[in-house]
C-alpha positions in Angstrom: 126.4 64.7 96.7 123.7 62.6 98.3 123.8 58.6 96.8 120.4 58.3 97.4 118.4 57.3 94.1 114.5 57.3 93.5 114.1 53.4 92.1 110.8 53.4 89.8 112.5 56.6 88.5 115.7 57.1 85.5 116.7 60.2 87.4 116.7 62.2 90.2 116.2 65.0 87.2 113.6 63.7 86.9 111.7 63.9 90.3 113.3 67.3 90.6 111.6 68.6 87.5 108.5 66.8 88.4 108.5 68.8 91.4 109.3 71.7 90.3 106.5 71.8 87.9 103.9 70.4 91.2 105.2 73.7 93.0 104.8 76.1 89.9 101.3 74.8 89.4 100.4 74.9 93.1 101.3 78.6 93.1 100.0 79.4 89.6 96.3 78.3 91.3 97.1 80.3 94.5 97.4 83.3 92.5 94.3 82.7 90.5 92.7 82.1 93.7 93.6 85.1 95.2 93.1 87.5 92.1 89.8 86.1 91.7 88.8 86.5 95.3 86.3 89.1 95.9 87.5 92.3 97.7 86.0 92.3 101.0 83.5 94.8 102.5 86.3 95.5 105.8 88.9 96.3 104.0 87.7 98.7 102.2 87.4 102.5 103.0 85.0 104.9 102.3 86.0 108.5 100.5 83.4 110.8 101.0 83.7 112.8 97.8 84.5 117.1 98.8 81.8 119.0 97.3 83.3 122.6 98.0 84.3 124.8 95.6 88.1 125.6 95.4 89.0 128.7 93.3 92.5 128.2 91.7 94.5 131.2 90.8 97.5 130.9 88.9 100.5 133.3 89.5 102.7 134.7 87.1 105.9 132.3 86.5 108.9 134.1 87.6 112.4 133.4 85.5 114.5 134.2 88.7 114.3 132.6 92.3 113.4 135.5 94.5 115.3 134.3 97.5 119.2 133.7 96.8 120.4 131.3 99.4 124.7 130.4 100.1 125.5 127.4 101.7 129.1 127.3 103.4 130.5 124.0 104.1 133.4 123.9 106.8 135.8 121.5 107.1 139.0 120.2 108.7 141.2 118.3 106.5 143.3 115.6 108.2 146.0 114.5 106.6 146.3 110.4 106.7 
């Protein structure tokens, strides 16, 4: 481990947590910054709303698929 101490200091716990913290409050304000920040107007798309008329019809459930399908797998075994 590194010898190296920080003088006006106890610990080098001590600058680590005080660091820590600096960093956690440095990106704790980044965030508020950025969730705070306006949207802006080139980002954002424009949806033109569909005004046709769609009819929906609703078909009678079936309790059996009506298309059966078999799926052969082929193989070689090796023996190893």
């Amino acid at each position: 481990m590194n010898a190296f101490r920080f003088a006006a200091y106890p610990s080098n716990d001590l600058v680590a947590a005080g660091v820590t913290v600096l960093v956690s409050a440095w990106f704790l304000v980044a965030a508020g910054a950025i969730l705070g920040d306006p949207a802006s107007p080139y980002t954002q798309r424009v949806v033109q709303a569909n005004t046709e008329q769609v009819a929906m019809v609703e078909l009678p459930a079936r309790s059996t698929p009506h298309v059966h399908y078999t799926v052969r797998v082929m193989g070689k075994r090796t023996t190893g």
